[in-house]
C-alpha positions in Angstrom: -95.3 83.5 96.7 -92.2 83.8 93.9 -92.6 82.3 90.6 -89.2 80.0 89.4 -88.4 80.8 86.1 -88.8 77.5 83.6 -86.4 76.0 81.7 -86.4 73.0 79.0 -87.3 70.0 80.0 -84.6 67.0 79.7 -84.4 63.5 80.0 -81.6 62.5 82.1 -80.2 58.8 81.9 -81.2 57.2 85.1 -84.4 59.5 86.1 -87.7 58.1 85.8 -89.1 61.3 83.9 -88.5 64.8 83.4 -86.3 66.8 85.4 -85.6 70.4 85.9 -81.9 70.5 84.8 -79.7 73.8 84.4 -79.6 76.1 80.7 -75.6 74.8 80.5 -77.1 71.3 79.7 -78.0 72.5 75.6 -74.4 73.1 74.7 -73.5 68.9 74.4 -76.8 68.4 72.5 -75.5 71.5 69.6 -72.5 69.4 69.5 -73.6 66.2 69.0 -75.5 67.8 66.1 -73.0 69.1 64.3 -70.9 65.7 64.4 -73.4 64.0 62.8 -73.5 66.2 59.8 -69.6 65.3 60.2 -70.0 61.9 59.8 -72.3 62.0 57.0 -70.2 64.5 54.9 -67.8 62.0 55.3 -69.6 58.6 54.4 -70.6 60.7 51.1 -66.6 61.4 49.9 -66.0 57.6 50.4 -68.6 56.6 47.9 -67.1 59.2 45.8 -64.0 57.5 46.2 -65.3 54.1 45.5 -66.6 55.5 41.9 -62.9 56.8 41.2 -61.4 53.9 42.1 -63.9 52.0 39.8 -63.6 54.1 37.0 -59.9 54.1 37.3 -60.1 50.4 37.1 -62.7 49.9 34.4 -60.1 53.2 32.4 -56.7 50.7 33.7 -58.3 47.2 32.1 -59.4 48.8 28.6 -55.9 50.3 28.3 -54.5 47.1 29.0 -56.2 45.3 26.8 -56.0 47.7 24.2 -51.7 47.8 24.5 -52.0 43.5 25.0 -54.6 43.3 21.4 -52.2 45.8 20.0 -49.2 43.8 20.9 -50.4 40.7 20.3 -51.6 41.7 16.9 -48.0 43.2 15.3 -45.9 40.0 17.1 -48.2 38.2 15.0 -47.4 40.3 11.9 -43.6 40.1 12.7 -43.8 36.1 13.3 -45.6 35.8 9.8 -43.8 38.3 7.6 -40.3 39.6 9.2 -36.7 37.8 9.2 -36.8 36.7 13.0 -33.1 35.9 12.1 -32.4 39.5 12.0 -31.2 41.5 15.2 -33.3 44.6 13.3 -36.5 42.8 13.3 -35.9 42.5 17.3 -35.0 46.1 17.7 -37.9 47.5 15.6 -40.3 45.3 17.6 -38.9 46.5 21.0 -39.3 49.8 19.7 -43.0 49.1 18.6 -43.6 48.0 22.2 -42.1 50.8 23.7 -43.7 52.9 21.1 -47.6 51.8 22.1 -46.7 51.7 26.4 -46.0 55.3 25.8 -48.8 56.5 23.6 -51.4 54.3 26.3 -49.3 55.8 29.3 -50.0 59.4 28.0 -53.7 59.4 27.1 -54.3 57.2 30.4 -57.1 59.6 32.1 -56.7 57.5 35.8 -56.5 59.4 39.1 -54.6 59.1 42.2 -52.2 55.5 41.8 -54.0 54.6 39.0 -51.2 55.5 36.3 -48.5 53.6 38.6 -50.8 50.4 38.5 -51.1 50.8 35.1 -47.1 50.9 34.1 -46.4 48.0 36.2 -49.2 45.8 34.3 -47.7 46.6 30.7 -44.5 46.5 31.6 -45.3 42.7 32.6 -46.8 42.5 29.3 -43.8 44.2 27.3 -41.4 42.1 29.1 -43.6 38.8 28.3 -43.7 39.5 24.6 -39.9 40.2 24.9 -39.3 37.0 26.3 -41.2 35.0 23.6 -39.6 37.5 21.1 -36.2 36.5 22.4 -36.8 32.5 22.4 -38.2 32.9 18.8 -35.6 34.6 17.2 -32.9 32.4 19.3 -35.1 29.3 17.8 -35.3 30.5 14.4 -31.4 30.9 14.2 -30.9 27.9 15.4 -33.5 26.4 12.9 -31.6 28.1 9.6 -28.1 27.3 10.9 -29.2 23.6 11.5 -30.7 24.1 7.9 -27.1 25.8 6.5 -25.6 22.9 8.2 -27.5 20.2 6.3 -26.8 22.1 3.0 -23.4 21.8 3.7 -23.0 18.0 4.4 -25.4 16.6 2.0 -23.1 16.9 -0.8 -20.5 15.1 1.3 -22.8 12.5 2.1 -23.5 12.2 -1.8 -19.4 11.9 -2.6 -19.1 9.3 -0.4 -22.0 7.2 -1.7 -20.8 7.5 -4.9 -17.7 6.8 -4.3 -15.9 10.1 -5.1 -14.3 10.7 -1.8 -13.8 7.7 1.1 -15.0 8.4 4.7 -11.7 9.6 6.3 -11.7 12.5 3.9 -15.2 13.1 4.3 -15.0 13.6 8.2 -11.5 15.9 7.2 -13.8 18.1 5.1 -16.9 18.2 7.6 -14.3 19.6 10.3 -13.0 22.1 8.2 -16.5 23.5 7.2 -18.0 23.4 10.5 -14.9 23.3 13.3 -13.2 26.6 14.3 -13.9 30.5 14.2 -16.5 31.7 11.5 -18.1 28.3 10.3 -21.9 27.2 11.2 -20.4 25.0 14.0 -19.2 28.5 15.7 -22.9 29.8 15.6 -24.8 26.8 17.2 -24.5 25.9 20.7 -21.9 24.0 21.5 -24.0 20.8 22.9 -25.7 21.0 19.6 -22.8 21.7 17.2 -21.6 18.7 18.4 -24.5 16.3 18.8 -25.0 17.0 14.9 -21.1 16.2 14.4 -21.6 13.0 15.6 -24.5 12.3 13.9 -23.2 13.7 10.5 -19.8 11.6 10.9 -21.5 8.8 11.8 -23.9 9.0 9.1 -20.7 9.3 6.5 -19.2 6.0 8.0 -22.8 4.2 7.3 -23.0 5.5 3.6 -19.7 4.6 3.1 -20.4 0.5 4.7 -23.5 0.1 2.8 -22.0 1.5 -0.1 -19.6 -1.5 0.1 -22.4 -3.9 1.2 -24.8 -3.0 -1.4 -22.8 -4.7 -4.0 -23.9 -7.7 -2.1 -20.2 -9.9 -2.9 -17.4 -10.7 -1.2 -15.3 -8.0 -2.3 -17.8 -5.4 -1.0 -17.6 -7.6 2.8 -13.9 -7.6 2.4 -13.9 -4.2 1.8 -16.2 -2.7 4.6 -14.6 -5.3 7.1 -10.7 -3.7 5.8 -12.2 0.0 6.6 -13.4 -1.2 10.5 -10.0 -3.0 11.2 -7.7 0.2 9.8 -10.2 3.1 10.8 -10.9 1.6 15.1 -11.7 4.9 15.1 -15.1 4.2 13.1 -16.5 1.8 15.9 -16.2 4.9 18.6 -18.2 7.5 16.2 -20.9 4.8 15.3 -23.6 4.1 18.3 -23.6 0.6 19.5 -26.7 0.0 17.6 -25.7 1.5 14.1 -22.4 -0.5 14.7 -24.8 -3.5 15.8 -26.7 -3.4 12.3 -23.7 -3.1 10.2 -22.0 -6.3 11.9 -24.5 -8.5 11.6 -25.2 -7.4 8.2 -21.9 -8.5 6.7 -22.7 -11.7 8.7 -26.1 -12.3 6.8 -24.5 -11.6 3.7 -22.0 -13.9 4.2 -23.6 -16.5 5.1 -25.7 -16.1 2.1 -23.1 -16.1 -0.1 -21.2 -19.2 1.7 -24.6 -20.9 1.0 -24.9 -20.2 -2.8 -21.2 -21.6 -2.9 -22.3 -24.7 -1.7 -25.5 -25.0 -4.1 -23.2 -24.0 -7.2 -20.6 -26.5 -6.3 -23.3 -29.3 -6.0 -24.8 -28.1 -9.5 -21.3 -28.9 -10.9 -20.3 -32.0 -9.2 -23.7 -33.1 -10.3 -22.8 -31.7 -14.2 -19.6 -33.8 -14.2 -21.3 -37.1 -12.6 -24.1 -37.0 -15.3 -21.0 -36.1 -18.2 -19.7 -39.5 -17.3 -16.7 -37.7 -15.0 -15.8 -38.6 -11.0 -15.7 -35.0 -10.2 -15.6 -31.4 -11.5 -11.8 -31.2 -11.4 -11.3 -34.1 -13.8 -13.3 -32.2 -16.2 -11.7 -31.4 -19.5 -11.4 -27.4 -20.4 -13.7 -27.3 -22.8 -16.4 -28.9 -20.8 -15.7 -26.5 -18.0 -16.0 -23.7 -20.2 -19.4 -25.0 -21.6 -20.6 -25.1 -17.9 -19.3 -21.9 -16.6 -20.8 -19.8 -19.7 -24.3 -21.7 -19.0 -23.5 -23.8 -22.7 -23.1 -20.3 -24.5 -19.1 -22.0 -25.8 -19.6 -24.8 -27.0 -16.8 -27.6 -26.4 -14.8 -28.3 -29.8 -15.2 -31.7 -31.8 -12.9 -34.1 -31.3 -11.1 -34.0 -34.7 -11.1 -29.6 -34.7 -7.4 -28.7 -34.3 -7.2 -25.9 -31.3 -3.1 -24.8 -31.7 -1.5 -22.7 -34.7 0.9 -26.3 -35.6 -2.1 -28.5 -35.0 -4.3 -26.4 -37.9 -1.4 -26.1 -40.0 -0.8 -29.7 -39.7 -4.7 -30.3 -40.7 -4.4 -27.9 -43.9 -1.4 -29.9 -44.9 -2.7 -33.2 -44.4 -6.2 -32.2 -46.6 -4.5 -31.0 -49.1 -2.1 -34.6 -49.4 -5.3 -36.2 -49.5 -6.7 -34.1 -52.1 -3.4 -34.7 -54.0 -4.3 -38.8 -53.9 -0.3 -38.1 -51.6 1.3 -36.6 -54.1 4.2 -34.4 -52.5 5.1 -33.0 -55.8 1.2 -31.2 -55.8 1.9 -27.7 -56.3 -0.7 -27.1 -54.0 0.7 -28.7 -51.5 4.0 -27.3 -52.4 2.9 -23.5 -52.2 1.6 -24.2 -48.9 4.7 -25.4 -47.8 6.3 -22.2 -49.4 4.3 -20.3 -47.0 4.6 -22.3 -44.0 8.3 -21.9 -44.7 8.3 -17.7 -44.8 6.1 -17.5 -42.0 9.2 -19.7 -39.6 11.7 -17.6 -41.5 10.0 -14.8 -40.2 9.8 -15.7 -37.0 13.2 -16.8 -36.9 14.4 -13.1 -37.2 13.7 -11.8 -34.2 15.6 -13.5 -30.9 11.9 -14.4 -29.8 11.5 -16.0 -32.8 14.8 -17.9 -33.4 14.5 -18.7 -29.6 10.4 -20.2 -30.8 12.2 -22.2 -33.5 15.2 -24.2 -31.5 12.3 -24.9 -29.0 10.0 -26.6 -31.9 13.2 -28.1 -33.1 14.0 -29.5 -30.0 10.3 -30.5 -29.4 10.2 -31.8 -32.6 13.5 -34.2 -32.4 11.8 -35.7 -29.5 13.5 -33.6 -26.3 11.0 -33.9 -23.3 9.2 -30.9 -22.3 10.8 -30.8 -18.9 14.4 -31.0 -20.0 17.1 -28.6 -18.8 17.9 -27.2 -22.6 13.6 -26.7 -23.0 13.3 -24.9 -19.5 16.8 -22.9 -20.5 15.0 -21.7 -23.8 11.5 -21.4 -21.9 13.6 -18.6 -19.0 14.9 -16.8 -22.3 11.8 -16.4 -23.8 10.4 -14.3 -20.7 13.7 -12.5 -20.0 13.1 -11.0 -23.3 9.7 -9.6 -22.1 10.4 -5.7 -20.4 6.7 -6.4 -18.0 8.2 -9.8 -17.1 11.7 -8.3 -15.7 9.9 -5.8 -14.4 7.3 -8.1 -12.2 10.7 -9.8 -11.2 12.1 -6.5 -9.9 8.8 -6.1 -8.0 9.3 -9.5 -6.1 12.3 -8.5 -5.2 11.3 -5.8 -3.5 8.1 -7.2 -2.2 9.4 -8.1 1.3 11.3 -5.6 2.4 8.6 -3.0 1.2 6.3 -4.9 2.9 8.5 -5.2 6.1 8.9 -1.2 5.7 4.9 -0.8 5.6 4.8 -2.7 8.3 7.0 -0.9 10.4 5.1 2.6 9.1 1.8 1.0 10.1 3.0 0.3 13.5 4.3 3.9 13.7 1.1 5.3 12.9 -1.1 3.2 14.8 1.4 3.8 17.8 1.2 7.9 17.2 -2.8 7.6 16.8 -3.0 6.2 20.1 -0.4 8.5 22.1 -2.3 11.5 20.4 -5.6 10.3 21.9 -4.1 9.4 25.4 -2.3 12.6 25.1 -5.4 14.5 24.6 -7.2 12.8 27.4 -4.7 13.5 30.0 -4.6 17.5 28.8 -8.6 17.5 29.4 -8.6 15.4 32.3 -11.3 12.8 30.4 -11.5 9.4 30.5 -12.8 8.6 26.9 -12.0 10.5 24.1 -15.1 11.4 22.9 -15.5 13.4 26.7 -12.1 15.0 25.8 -13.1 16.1 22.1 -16.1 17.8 24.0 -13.6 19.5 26.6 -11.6 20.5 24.7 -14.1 22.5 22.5 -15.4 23.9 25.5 -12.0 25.1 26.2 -12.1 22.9 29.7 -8.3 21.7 30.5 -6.7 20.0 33.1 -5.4 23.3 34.7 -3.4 21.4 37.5 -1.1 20.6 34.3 -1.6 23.3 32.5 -1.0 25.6 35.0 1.8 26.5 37.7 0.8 23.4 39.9 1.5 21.3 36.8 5.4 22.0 36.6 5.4 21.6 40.0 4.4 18.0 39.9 6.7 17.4 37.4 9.3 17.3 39.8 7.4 13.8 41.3 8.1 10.5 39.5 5.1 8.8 37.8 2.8 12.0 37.8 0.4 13.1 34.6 2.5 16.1 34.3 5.4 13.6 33.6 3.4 11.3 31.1 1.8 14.1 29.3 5.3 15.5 28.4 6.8 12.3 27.8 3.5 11.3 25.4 4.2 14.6 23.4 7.7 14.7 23.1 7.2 11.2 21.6 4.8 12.4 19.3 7.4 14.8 18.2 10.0 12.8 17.6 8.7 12.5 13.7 8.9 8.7 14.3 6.2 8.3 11.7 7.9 10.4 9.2 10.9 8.2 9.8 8.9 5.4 9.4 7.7 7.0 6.0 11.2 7.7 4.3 12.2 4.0 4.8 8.1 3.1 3.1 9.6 5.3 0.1 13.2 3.9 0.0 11.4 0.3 -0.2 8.9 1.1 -3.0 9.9 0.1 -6.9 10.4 3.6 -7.7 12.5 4.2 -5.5 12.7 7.8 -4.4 8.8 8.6 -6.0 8.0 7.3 -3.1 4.8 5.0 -3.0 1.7 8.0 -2.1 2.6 11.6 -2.1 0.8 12.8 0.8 -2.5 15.7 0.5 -1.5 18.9 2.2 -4.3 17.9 5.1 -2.2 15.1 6.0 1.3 16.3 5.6 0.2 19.3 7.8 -1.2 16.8 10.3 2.4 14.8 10.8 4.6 18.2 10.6 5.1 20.0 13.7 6.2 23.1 14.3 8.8 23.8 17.3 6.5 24.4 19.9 3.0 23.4 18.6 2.8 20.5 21.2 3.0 22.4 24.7 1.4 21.7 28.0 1.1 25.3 28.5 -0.5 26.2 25.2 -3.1 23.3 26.1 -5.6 25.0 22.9 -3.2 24.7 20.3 -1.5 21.4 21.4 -5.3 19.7 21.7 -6.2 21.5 17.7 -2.8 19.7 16.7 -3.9 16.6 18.4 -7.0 16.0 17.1 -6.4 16.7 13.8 -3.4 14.4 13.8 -5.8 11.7 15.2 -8.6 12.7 12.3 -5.8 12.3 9.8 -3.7 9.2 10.8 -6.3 7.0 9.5 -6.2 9.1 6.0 -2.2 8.7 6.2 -2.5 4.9 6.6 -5.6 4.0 4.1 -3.5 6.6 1.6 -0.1 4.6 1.7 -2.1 0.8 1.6 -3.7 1.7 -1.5 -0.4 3.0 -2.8 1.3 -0.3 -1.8 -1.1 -2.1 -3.3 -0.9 0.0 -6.5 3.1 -0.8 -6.3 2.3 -4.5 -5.3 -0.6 -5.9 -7.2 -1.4 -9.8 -6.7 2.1 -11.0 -8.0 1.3 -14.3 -8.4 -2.2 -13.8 -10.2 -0.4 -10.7 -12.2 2.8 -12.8 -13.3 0.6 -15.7 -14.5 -2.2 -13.9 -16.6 0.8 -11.6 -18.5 3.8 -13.6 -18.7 2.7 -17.6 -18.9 3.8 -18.9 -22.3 0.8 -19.8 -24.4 0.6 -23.5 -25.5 0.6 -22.6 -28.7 3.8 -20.7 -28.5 5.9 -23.1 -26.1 4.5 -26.3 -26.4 3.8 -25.9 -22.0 2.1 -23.7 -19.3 6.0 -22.1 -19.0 8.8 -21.8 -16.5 10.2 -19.4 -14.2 13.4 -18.1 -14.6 14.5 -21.0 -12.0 12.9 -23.4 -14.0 9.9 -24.1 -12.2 6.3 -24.8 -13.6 4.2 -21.7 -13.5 
């Protein structure tokens, strides 16, 4: 019987038990071995992955938030004791930044991405801190140009309210310091530069009212009412409300004054009822006097003479008495003797010999309103230089006033073009939207431009208005208007107000400064004539007033004969009661 040779047993999948199976079937089983030690070699290098990823983290967030404390801790320093103002302060804290990423960066002991991961993050910081860096240093400029622009109006503000410089001139000067290359307006934002324009102009206009208004009078009502109606200009500049407030103001006052009227001229009917009088008007002098000084002047007694003759004519008659009528006294004789010089001297001068036919005349019984007392009465003031003077002055009155009239009309006309003018050029519909245009540099450049000369060509078109606006603003009508204002005045070619080199520069063109296709320049020359007709105008009224005081009110407080002197309240030289 043979032997079979035994091999190891086997489990094979789908047997019930153990099988004899070939030697070939233990090479899979070695295999399978050897995969397993595989697989675990390899679970072990993820874990060691994990860790490194882990530490990497845990190395990534401390360097992160040693660069953000670091940061954070000299942007404080810098906000607390640098000039944020200062473009250095910037630059050295840009370089700080930089500075610290690359000292973190260097000694960073990450593996694998972790030094990529690492830049991104603090360059999101860096760029963070360079933002706020940026906003700060933009809001502290802002803040101390604002402040450099306060410092600079106040003390306009502060001449107006004391009355050292009037509104127009004000706004003049507040342009000059703040409008154009090199002033604090340049350096703010536009938006801004202007918003605190408006404000600052509008806050000159106010100071100016109220410093009128605060006198609480009618004058001072008269006066801020005269600045609204010759500057329109101020209503535009002032909001609604401000303009709302000053209005109704002036009203208040007004009325209060119209009311205390009407209580003081109740008190003095009342006064002349209870002196035994109808009415205030058929008051003697003196009693009107002891009323309107609150009974500080006393009325005179009855028997007091109040004229030179009438207390000469007293002396003499106490003397005769004391004399028992003796006119041989030598009292009375002496004071004769001096009554007598004092005529005689009188009577040397033509005044005075004109002062003695009049008592003469008076005295031999010629009425006061005779032809030969009226004749001597016109002499009297002819002899007085301020008298022929005044009369020169009413000559002149109307046809100076005509001329002002004209050169108000001028102006008023030339303030308007100039605004329409500067409308049309920035394509605007109010002028405050064309003031901002314009300093944005934003034109109408289908005028300004090639199309604009082409539309020219077409009746009626803006091209056509604009030119014709300008070339009326050119024709020096104003100036025109000006020369005849100085022909008119009473001293003749003086003139009646020399004009400030702000506003003769605003009414004197050069050839060429008004041009369509030089729209910058033409709108500069446009607004500042607009800014300076209203100086032009208030300038010449106050120096046609100055030529043209109240006549009437002037010619009866200087030149009225005194009773005393002429026996009557005195005559024109036509003979007409004064």
């Amino acid at each position: 019987m043979r032997i079979a040779k035994t091999i190891a047993n086997t489990t094979i999948a789908g047997t019930t038990g153990q099988q004899m199976g070939p030697v070939s079937l233990g090479e899979p089983m070695a295999k399978t071995i050897g995969d397993a030690g595989i697989e675990v070699g390899a679970a072990l290098s993820e874990a060691d992955q994990r860790n490194q990823r882990r530490q990497n983290l845990l190395r990534r967030t401390s360097d992160e938030k040693t660069f953000n404390t670091t940061i954070a801790q000299e942007w404080q320093r810098v906000q607390d004791q640098d000039d944020l103002t200062d473009d250095a302060t910037f630059q050295k804290f840009n370089k700080f930044v930089t500075d610290q990423k690359t000292n973190i960066m260097t000694a960073h002991r990450g593996t694998g991405d972790s030094p990529v991961l690492l830049e991104s993050k603090l360059t999101q910081f860096a760029g963070n801190y360079e933002i706020a860096a940026i906003s700060s240093a933009r809001t502290a400029t802002i803040d101390a140009l604002t402040a450099n622009y306060s410092e600079l109006t106040s003390p306009l503000l502060a001449k107006v309210a004391s009355n050292e410089m009037t509104e127009t001139e004000a706004i003049n000067e507040l342009n000059r310091l703040t409008i154009g290359p090199d002033t604090v307006g340049e350096a703010l934002p536009s938006k801004l530069a202007i918003d605190l324009a408006d404000a600052t102009q509008s806050q000159i206009i106010i100071t100016g009212l109220e410093r009128d208004l605060s006198k609480g009078t009618r004058a001072g009502i008269e006066a801020a009412q005269l600045k609204l109606r010759q500057n329109p200009s101020f209503a535009t500049i002032m909001t609604p409300l401000q303009l709302k407030n000053v209005t109704k103001r002036m009203a208040d006052q007004e009325y209060a004054l119209n009311a205390a009227d009407v209580q003081y001229g109740a008190a003095r009917e009342r006064f002349a009822v209870e002196s035994g009088y109808p009415n205030y008007n058929s008051l003697p002098a003196p009693l009107k006097q002891f009323y309107a000084s609150g009974g500080k002047i006393e009325p005179p007694k009855p028997y007091e003479m109040q004229s030179s003759e009438g207390k000469i004519a007293s002396d003499r008659a106490y003397l005769l008495a004391m004399s028992n009528n003796d006119p041989d006294d030598p009292r009375l004789k002496a004071f004769d003797e001096i009554v007598a010089q004092k005529n005689q001297k009188e009577a040397t001068t033509k005044v005075g010999k004109l002062n003695q036919d009049r008592k003469q005349l008076i005295a031999a019984g010629t009425p006061e309103q005779s032809p030969e007392i009226k004749a001597i009465d016109a002499q009297i003031l002819n002899e007085n230089p301020e008298y022929v003077a005044l009369q020169d002055r009413v000559l002149k009155y109307t046809p100076a006033l005509n001329a002002f009239d004209n050169f108000n009309r001028q102006a008023l006309s030339l303030h308007t073009d100039a605004k329409k003018a500067l409308m049309l050029l920035t394509n605007e519909k109010t002028y405050k939207a064309a003031t901002e245009a314009a300093a944005d540099k934003d034109f109408n450049w289908t005028l300004t431009g090639v199309t604009g000369a082409v539309s020219g060509i077409y009746a009626g078109s803006d091209f056509n208005e604009l030119q014709s606006i300008l070339t009326r603003i050119s024709g020096k009508a104003m100036l025109d208007a000006l020369s005849s204002l100085k022909a008119a005045s009473p001293t003749g070619a003086s003139g009646m107000g020399a004009l400030n080199q702000t506003e003769g520069d605003a009414l004197r063109f050069q050839e060429g400064a008004l041009s369509i296709k030089a729209p910058q320049t033409t709108a500069a020359t446009l607004m500042s004539l607009i800014d300076n007709t209203d100086s032009v105008i208030t300038s010449q009224e106050n120096a046609f007033k100055t030529s043209f005081p109240e006549i009437n009110k002037d010619f009866k407080a200087k030149f009225a004969p005194k009773a005393e002197e002429v026996g009557t309240i005195g005559y024109d030289i036509d003979g007409n009661p004064l």
